[in-house]
C-alpha positions as CSV (number, residue, x, y, z in Angstrom):
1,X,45.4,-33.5,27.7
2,X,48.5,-33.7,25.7
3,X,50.4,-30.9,23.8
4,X,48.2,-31.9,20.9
5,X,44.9,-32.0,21.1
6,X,42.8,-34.1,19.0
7,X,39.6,-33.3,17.2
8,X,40.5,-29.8,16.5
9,X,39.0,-27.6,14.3
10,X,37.9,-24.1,13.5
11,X,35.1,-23.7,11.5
12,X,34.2,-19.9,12.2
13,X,37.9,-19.2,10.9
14,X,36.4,-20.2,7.5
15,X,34.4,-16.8,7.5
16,X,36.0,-14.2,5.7
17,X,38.8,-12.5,8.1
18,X,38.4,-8.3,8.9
19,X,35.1,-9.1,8.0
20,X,33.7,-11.4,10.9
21,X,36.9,-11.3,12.8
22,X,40.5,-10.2,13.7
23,X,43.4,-13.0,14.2
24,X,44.8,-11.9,17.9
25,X,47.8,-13.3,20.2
26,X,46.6,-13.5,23.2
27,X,49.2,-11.6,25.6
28,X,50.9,-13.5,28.5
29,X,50.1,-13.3,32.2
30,X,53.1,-12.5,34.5
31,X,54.3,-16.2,37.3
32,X,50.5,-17.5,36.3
33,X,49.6,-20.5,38.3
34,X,46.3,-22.9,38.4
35,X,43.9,-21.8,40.5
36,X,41.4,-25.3,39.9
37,X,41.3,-27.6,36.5
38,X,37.9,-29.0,35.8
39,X,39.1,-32.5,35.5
40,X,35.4,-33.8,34.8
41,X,34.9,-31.5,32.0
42,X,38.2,-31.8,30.7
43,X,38.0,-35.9,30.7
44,X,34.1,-35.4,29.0
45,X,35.5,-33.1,25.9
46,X,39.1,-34.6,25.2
47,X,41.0,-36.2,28.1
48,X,42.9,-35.0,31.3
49,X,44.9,-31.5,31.4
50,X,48.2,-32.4,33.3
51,X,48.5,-29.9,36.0
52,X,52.3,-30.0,36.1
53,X,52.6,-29.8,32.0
54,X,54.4,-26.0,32.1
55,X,53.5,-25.9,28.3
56,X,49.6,-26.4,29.0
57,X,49.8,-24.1,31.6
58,X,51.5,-21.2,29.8
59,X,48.8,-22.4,26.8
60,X,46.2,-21.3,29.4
61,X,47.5,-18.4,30.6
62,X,47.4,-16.7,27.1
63,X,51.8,-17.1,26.9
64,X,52.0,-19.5,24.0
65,X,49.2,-20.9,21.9
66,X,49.3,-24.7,21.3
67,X,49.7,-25.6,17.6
68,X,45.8,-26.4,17.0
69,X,44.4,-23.6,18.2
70,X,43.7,-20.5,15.7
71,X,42.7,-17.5,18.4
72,X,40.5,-14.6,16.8
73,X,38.4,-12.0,18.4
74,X,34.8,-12.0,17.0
75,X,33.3,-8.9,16.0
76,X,29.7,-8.0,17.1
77,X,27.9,-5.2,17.7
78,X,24.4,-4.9,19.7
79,X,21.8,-3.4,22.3
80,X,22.6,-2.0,25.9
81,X,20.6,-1.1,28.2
82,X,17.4,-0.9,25.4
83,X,19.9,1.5,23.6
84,X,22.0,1.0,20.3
85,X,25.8,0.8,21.7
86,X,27.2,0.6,18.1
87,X,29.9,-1.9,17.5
88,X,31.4,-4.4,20.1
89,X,33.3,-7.5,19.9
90,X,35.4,-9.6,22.2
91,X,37.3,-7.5,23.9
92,X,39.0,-9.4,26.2
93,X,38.4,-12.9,25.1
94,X,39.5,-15.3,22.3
95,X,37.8,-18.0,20.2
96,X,40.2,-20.8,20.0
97,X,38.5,-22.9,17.9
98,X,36.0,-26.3,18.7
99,X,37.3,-29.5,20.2
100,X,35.0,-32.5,22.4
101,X,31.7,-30.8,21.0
102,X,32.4,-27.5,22.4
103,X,33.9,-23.7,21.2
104,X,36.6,-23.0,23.3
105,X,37.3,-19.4,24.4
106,X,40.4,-18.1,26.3
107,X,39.2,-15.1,28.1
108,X,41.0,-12.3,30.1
109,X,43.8,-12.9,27.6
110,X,44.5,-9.2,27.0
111,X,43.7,-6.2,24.5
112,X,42.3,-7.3,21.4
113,X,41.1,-4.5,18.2
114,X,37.6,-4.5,19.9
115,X,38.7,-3.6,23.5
116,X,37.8,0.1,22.7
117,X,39.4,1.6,26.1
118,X,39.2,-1.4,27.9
119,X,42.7,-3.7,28.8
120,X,41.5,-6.8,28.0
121,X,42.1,-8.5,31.4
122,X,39.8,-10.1,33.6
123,X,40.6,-10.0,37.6
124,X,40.9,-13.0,39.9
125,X,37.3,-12.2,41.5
126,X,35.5,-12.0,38.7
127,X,37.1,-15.3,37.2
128,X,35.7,-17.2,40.0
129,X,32.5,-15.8,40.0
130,X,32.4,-17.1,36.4
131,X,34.2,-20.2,37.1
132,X,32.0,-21.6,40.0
133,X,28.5,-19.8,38.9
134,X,28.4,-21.2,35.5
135,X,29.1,-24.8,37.0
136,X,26.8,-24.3,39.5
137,X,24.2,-23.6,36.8
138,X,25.2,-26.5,35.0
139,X,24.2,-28.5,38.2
140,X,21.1,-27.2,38.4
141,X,20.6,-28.2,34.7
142,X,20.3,-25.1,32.9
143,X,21.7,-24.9,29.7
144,X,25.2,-22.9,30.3
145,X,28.7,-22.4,29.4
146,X,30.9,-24.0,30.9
147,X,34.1,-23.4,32.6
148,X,37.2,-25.8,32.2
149,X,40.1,-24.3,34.2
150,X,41.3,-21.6,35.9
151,X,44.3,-19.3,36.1
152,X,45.8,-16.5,38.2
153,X,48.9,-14.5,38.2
154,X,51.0,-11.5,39.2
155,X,50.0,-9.5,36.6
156,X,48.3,-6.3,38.5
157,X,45.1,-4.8,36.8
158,X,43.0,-1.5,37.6
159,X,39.6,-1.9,38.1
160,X,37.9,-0.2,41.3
161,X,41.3,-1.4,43.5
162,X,44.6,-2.8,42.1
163,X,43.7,-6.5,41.5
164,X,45.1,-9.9,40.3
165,X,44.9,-10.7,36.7
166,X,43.2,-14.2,35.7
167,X,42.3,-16.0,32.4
168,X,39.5,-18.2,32.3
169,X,38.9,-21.3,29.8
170,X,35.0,-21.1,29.0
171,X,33.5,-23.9,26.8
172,X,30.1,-23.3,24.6
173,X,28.0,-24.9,22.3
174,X,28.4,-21.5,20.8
175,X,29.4,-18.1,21.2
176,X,27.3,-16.9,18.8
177,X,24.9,-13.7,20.4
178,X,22.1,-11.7,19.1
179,X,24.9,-9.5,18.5
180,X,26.6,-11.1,15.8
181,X,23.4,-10.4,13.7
182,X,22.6,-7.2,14.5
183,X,26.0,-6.1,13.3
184,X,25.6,-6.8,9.4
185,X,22.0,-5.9,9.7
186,X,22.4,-2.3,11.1
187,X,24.9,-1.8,8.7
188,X,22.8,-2.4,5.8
189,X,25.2,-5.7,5.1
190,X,23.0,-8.4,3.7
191,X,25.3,-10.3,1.6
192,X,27.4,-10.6,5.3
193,X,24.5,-11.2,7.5
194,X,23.3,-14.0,5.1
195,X,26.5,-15.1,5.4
196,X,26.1,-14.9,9.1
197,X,22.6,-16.6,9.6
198,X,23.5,-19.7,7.8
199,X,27.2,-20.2,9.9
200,X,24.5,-20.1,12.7
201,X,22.3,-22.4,11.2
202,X,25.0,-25.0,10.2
203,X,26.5,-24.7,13.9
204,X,23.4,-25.2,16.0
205,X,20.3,-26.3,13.7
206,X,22.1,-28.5,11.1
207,X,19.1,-30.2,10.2
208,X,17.7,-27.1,9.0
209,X,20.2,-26.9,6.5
210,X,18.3,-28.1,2.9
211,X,15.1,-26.2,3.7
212,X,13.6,-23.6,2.1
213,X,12.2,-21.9,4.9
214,X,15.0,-22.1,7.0
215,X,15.8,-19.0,8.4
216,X,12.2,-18.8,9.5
217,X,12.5,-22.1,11.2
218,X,15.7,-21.2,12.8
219,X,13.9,-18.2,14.2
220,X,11.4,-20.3,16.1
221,X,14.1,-22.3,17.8
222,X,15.6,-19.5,19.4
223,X,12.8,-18.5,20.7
224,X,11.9,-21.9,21.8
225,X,15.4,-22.1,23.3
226,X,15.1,-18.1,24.6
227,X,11.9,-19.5,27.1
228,X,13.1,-22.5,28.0
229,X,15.8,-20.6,29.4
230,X,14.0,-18.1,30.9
231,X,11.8,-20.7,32.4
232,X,15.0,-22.2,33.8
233,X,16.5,-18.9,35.4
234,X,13.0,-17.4,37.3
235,X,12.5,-21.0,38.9
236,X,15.9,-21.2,40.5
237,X,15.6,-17.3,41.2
238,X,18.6,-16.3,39.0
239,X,19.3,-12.8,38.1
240,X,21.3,-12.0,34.8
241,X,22.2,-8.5,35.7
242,X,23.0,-7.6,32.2
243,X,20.6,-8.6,29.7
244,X,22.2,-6.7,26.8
245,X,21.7,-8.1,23.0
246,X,25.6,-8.5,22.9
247,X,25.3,-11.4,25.9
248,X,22.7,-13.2,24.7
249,X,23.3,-16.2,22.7
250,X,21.7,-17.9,20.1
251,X,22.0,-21.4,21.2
252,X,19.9,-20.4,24.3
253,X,22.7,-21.1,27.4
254,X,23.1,-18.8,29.8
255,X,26.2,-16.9,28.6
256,X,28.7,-13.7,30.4
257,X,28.4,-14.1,34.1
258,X,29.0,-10.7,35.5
259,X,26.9,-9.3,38.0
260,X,24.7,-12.2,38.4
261,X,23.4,-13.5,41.9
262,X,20.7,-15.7,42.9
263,X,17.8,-14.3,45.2
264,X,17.8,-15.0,48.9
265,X,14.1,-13.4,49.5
266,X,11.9,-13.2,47.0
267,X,11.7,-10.0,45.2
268,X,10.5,-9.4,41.4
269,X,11.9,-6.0,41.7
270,X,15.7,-7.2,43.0
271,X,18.4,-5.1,41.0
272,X,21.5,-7.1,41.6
273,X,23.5,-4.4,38.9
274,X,24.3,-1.5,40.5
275,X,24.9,0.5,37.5
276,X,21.2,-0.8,36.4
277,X,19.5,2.5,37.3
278,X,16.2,2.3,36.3
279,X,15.9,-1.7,37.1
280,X,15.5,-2.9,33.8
281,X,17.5,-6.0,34.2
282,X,15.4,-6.7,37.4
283,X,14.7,-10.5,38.3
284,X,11.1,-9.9,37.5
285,X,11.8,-8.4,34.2
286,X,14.3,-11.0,32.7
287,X,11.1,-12.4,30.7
288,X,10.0,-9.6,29.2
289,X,13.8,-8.8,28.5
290,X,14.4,-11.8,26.5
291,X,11.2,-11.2,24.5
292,X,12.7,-7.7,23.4
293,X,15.8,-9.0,22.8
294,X,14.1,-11.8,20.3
295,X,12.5,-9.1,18.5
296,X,15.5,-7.0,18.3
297,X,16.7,-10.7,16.5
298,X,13.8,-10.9,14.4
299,X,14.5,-7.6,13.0
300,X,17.5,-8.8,11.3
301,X,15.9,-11.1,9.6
302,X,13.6,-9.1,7.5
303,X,15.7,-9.1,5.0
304,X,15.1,-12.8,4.4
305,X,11.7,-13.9,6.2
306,X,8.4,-11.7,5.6
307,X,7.5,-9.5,8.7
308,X,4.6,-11.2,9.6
309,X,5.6,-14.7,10.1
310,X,8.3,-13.3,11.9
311,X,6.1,-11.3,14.2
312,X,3.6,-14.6,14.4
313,X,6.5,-16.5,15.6
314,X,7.6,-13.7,18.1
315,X,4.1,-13.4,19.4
316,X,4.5,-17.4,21.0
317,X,6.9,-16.2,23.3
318,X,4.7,-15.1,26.6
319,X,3.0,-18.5,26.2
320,X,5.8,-20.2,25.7
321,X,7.8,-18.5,28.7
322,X,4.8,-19.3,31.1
323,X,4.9,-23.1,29.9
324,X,9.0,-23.4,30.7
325,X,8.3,-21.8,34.3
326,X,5.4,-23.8,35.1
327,X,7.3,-27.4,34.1
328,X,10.9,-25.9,36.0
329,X,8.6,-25.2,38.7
330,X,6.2,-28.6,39.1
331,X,9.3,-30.4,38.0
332,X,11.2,-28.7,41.4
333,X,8.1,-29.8,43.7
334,X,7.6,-33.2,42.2
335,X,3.8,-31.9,41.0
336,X,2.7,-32.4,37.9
337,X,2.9,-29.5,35.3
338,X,-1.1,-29.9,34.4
339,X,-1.8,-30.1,38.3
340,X,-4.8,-27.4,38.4
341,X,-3.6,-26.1,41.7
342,X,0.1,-25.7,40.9
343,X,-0.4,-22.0,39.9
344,X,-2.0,-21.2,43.8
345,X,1.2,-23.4,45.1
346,X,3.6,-21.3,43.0
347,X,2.2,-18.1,44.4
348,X,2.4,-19.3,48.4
349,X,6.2,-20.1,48.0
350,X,7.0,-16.8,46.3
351,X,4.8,-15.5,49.0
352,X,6.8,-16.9,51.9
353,X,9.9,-16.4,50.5
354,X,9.2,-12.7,50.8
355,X,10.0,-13.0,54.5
356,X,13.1,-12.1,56.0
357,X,15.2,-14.6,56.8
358,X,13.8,-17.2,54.6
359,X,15.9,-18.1,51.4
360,X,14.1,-18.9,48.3
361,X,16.9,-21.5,46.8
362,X,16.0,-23.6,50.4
363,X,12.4,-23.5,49.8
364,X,12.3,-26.4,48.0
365,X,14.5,-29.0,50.0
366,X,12.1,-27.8,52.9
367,X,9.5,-28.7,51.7
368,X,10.7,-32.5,50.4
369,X,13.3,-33.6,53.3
370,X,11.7,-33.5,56.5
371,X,14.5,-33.6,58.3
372,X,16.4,-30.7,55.9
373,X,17.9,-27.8,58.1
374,X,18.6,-25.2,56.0
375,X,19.8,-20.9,56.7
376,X,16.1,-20.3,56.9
377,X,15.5,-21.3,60.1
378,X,12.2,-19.5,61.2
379,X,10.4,-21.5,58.0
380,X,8.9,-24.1,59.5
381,X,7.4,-22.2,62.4
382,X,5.4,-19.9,60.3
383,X,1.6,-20.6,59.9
384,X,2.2,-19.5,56.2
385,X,4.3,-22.8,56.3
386,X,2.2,-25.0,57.6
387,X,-0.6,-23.3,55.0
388,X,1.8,-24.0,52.1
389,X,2.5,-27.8,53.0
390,X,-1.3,-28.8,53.3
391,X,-1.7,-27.2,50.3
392,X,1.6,-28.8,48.5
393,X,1.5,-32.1,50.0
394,X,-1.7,-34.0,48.4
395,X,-0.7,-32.8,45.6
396,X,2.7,-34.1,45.5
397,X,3.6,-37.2,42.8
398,X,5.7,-39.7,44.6
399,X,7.5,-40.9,42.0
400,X,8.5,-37.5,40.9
401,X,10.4,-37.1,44.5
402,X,13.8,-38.2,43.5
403,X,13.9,-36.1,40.5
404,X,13.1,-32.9,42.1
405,X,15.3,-33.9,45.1
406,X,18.3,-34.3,42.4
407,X,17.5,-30.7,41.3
408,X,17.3,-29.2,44.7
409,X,20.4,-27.3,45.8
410,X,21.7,-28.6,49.0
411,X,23.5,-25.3,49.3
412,X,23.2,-21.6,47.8
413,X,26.1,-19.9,46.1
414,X,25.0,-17.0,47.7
415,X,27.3,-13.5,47.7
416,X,28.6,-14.0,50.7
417,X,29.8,-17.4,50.6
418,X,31.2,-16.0,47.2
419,X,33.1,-13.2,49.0
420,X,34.8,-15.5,51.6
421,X,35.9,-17.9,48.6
422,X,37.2,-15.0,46.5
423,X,39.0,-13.2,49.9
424,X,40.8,-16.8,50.3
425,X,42.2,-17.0,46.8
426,X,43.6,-13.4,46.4
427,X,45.8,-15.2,49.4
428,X,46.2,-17.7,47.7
429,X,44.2,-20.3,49.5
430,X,42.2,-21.9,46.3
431,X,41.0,-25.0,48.2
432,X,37.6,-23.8,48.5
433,X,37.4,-23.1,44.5
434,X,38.2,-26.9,43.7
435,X,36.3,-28.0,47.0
436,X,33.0,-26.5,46.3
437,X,33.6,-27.3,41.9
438,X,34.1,-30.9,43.1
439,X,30.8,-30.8,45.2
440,X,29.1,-30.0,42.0
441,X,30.2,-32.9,40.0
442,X,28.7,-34.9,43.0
443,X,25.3,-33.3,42.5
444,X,23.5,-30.1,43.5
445,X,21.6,-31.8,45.8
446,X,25.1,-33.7,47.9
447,X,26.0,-31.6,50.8
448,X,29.5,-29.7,50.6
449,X,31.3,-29.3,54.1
450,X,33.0,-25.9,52.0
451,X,29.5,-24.7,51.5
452,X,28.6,-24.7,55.4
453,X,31.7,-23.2,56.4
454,X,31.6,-20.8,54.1
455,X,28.2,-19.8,53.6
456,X,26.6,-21.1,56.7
457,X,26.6,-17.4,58.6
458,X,24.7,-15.1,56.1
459,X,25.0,-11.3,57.1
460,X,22.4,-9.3,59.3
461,X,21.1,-7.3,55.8
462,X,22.0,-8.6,52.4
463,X,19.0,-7.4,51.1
464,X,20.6,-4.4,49.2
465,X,23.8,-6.2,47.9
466,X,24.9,-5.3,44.4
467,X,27.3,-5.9,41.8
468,X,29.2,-3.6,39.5
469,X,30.0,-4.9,36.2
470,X,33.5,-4.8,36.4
471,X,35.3,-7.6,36.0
C-alpha cells in the first residue's frame, strides 16, 4: 500500500452532512507502533501496507489522514438492552470511506460529536480481542468484519485501570445497523429515512434498485441474512454479549466485538456480559434477539411497506433460523441437512458438552479425527461418547468429511488463551497476535503451536467468566 490508494471513494459522504453525519479529524495517538498488519487482507482489498512507511503508520494511528480518505462519524440512534437509548452514533470510530470492496473504519481514533461522555479511545485489550476474534470468525466462515491492522501507543486511557491506547482498522461490507433507521423513523423524519433505506439498498441489494416493491424486498433479505447468521453463531457456540439494535448490521456480518466469547460447556443460559443482568443477551437467547431486533427494523418501514406484508415477512424468521442451524450444524458433522436423525444427534452433543471438562468447539474434531487430542480429555471415555458415535457414525456422508474437517477449529480462542496473548502485548511482546492471525490464514482447521502454548492449560473453573463492555 502506497501513500495513495486506489479505488477510493466515499459514497455515504454524498448524504447530506449534519444530517446523516459529522466530518471529524481523528486525533493522534502518542509513539504509536504496529502491533500486527493483516498482510492477507490488505493484499486481497488493495495491495501490501509497508510496515516501515512512517506516513502509513501515522495514517493508522489517527495522526494524519491520507489524501483519499474523507473521515465522518455516522449518526444513529437505537435499542439497548429492549429499551429506547435515544440517539447514538460513532463515538469513537470513523468511516473513511470504501476501497477493495470494503468500508473502511478507523476506530479508537478519539472524541467525535457523538461520544456523549465517552473519550473516544479504544484500549490495547480490547483491540485484540476485536482484532483476532473477528478473524477467527472469518475462519470459521461466518459472515464478519474484518480487521486489517493493528496499532498501539503510549497514549494512557481510563477505563477500569489505566490502560494503553490502540486504534484498530476494521473493514465491512457495510456499517450500516438497525440503528441508522431507527433514527429518522423515531424522529418522525420520513423524507430522511427514505433517504436512508434506499443508500441501504443501493449499497447492499443493488439489484433491487428499479423495483417497485423494493423496500419490501429489501426487508426479506435482512431477515434472510439475520438467520443465516444466527444459524452461523449457535453452531460454533458464539455469544454476542450485546445484541443491541445499534450493533446490528444490515448486511447480516457479525459486527462490534465487545464482550463476546465462545462457549467451553454447553450452556443456553451462559451470560458472558457481566453488566447483562437479567441474561437477555444469553447464548440461548441470541435467536429470539435477532428476531426482535428485525421487528424493531420492520417498524421503520411502515412508512413505506403496509403492516402486514411486513409482519408476513417477519413471521419466516423462526423457520428460517431453525433451517440455518440445522445446515451449520449437518454441514460441521458431514450429515446431511435432511438426515431424519440429525435433530437426535444434535441434541446428544449439546448433551455431552454439558459436562465439565469437555469443550463444545472440540466436539466436532472428536468426533471426525480419530486420532484428535483435544482439552477435553475425559470425552472419549464417557459411555455418553461412545452412545453419540454409534449414533453419528452410520449416519455420516463420506464425502462431506473434508468439508466439515476444513470448518473444524483445530484450536479455541478461548478467554484464557486470550488473557495470556493480551498480558504479552501490554509488554510488548505481540508475536502471539501475528502468530495465531497467521494460523488463521492457514485454516481453522491447521494446528497453531501459539494456540497450544497459550491455551493448552485451561483454568480449574472458567465456568463463571465474564466480560464488561468496556473497551
Amino acid at each position: 500500500m502506497t501513500n495513495r490508494l486506489p479505488d477510493w471513494s466515499a459514497p455515504y459522504c454524498e448524504l447530506p452532512e449534519d444530517i446523516f453525519y459529522k466530518k471529524v479529524s481523528p486525533s493522534p495517538l502518542i509513539n504509536p507502533c504496529w502491533v500486527d498488519i493483516n498482510h492477507a487482507l490488505a493484499n486481497e482489498v488493495n495491495g501490501p501496507i509497508d510496515s516501515t512507511d512512517q506516513k502509513i503508520l501515522r495514517a493508522f494511528s489517527g495522526s494524519e489522514s491520507l489524501p483519499e480518505w474523507s473521515p465522518v462519524a455516522q449518526v444513529y440512534s437505537g435499542h439497548q438492552f429492549g429499551q429506547w437509548a435515544g440517539q447514538l452514533g460513532d463515538g469513537r470510530g470513523l468511516y473513511l470511506g470504501v476501497s477493495g470492496g470494503y468500508e473502511w473504519h478507523l476506530k479508537g481514533s478519539g472524541r467525535t460529536p457523538y461520544s456523549r461522555s465517552g473519550d473516544g479511545r479504544s484500549v490495547l485489550r480490547s483491540a485484540i480481542r476485536e482484532y483476532l476474534g473477528s478473524e477467527y470468525i472469518h475462519a470459521l466462515g461466518i459472515p464478519t468484519t474484518r480487521a486489517l491492522a493493528l496499532v498501539t501507543s503510549d497514549t494512557p486511557v481510563q477505563r477500569e485501570t489505566l490502560e494503553r491506547g490502540a486504534t484498530l482498522m476494521r473493514l465491512a461490507k457495510s456499517h450500516l445497523r438497525i440503528g441508522h433507521l431507527e433514527h429518522f423513523y423515531h424522529r418522525n423524519d420520513h423524507e430522511h429515512l427514505r433517504g436512508m433505506i434506499e443508500f441501504a439498498i443501493n449499497q447492499l441489494d443493488p439489484d433491487l434498485i428499479d423495483l417497485p416493491d423494493r423496500v419490501e424486498q429489501a426487508f426479506q433479505r435482512y431477515i434472510e441474512r439475520s438467520a443465516q447468521l444466527m444459524g452461523h453463531w449457535m453452531a460454533v457456540g458464539f455469544v454476542h454479549g450485546v445484541m443491541n439494535t445499534d450493533n446490528t448490521a444490515l448486511s447480516g456480518e457479525t459486527l462490534d466485538y465487545g464482550p463476546y466469547g465462545f462457549l467451553t460447556s454447553y450452556r443456553d443460559d451462559y451470560v458472558i456480559n457481566h453488566t447483562d443482568h437479567t441474561g437477555r443477551y444469553a447464548y440461548g437467547q441470541q435467536p429470539r434477539v435477532m428476531h426482535w431486533n428485525m421487528s424493531c427494523l420492520a417498524e421503520t418501514l411502515t412508512p413505506f411497506v403496509r403492516v402486514d406484508r411486513l409482519r408476513a415477512s417477519l413471521d419466516r424468521f423462526p423457520d428460517l433460523y431453525q433451517t440455518a442451524y440445522r445446515t451449520q450444524m449437518a454441514n460441521r458433522l458431514a450429515l446431511e441437512s435432511d438426515n431424519d436423525k440429525l435433530p437426535g444427534i444434535i441434541q446428544a452433543v449439546t448433551n455431552i458438552c454439558e459436562t465439565p471438562g469437555v469443550y463444545y468447539p472440540e466436539i466436532f474434531n472428536y468426533l471426525l479425527r480419530e486420532d484428535w487430542m483435544g482439552l477435553s480429555q475425559g470425552l472419549r471415555g464417557l459411555d455418553a461418547y461412545e452412545q453419540l458415535l454409534s449414533q453419528w457414525s452410520p449416519e455420516v456422508s463420506k464425502d462431506l468429511v473434508p468439508d466439515a474437517r476444513a470448518v473444524s477449529p483445530s484450536w479455541m480462542l478461548s478467554h484464557w488463551l486470550l488473557d495470556r496473548v493480551i498480558r504479552a502485548a501490554e509488554g510488548d511482546d505481540f508475536t502471539a497476535v501475528k502468530s495465531l492471525r497467521e494460523s488463521l490464514e492457514r485454516g481453522i482447521s491447521e494446528e497453531c503451536q501459539s494456540a497450544k502454548d497459550l491455551g493448552g492449560s485451561p483454568p480449574a473453573d472458567d465456568s463463571a467468566y465474564h466480560l464488561s463492555c468496556s473497551s
